[in-house]
N, C-alpha and C positions, 0 to 999 in steps of 0.2 A: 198663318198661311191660308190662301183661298184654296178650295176642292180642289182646283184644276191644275194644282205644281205640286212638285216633291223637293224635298231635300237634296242640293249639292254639295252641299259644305256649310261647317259655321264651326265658326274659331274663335280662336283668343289672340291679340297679341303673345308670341311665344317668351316665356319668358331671358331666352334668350339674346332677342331682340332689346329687351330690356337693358342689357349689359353697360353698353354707351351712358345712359341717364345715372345708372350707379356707379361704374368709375368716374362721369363726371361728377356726380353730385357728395361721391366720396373726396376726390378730390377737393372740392371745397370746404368742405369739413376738415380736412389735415391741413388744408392753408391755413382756416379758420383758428384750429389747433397751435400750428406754429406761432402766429400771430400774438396767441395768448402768454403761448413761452416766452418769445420776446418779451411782452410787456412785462412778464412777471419779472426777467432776465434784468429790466432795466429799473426795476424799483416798484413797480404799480403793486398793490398790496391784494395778490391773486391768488386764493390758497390750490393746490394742486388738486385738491376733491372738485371744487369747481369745475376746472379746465377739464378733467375727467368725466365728468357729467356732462359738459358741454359735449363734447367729444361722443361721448355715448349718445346723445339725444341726439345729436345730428345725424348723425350713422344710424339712428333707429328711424327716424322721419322718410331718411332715404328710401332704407326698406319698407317701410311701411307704403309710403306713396305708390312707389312703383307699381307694389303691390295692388294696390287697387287701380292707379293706372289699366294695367293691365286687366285686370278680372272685369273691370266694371265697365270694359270696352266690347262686344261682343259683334263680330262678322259673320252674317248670312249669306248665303245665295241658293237661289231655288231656279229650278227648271223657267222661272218669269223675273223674278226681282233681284236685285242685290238690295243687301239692307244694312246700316251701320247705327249701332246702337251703344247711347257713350254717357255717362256721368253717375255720379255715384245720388245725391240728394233730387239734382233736377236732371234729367234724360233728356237729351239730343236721340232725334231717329231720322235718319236721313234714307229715301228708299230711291231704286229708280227702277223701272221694267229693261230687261236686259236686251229687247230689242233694240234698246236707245242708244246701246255701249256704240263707240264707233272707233276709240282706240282703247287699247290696253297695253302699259308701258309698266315694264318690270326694272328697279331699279336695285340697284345691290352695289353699295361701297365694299372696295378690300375685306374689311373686318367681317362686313353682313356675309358674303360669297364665304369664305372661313369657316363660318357658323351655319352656312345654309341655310340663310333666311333672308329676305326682303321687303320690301314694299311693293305694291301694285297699285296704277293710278291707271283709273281710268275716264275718257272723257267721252263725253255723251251729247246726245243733240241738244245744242243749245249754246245760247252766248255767255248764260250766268254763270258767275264763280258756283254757284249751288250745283251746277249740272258737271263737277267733278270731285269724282272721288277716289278714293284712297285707303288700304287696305296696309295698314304701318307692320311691320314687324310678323308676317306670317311665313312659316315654315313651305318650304319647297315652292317658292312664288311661281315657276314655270309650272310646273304641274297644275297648280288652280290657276293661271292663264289658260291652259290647255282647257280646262273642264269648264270656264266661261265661254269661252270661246265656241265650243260644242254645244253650248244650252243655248247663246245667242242666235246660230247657227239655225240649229233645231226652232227654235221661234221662230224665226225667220221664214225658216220653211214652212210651218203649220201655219203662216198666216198670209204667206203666197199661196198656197193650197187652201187654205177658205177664199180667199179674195177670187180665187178662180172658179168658186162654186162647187168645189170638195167637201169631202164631210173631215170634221175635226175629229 
């Protein structure tokens, strides 16, 4: 952080937002599952510790991933920047000054609204795919639209008020 911001917010994907990727990816592990029973059901020479392992390891991966998914993803915003910071071995940091935000769209499926939680995308000056971004799976998305929205705001103003020869 430079001297001249504070702290608004910084989070994690919740893990409840997580939910989707583990029913799906549980899901495919019990297909995966069935699949074996069949084969074993029709002759293939599959002993049942097998299939059980397999079983377990998939369902461990799931959790496992998620898990760092999630931890190894971390959301900023300061009274100047939004910051998005992501990967577990190599790091992605993607930042922008929040003067720049120009929309902020909250998005929330059935399930997400359910759970009270969302996504936040927003798009900022400029033509590039890089000049948007996106805040996956944070708890109470309206609320930090609101609190963006007031740091933007606030910028905004303090640099109409220098432009006009005010003191910062």
């Amino acid at each position: 952080m430079m001297g001249n911001e504070t702290m608004i917010w910084e989070g994690h994907p919740t893990w409840r937002a997580m939910l989707s990727f583990h029913v799906k990816w549980f899901a495919a592990t019990l297909v995966l599952f069935g699949l074996l029973l069949l084969v074993r059901a029709i002759g293939v020479d599959l002993s049942y510790a097998l299939i059980g392992a397999i079983l377990l390891v998939g369902l461990g991966v799931t959790i496992v991933v998620g898990w760092l998914q999630r931890f190894f993803t971390q959301y900023t915003i300061t009274t100047k920047r939004l910051n998005i910071r992501s990967g577990i071995l190599s790091k992605t940091e993607s930042s922008t000054n929040v003067d720049r935000i120009q929309n902020i769209t909250v998005k929330q499926s059935p399930v997400d609204r359910i759970m009270k939680v969302g996504s936040i995308d927003f798009d900022t000056a400029g033509d590039n795919a890089g000049d948007r971004f996106s805040f996956i799976g944070v708890n109470d998305p309206q609320d930090l639209r609101e609190r963006i929205m007031h740091a933007r705001d606030d910028e905004k103003a303090s640099g109409r008020h220098d432009a006009q020869g005010g003191l910062a």
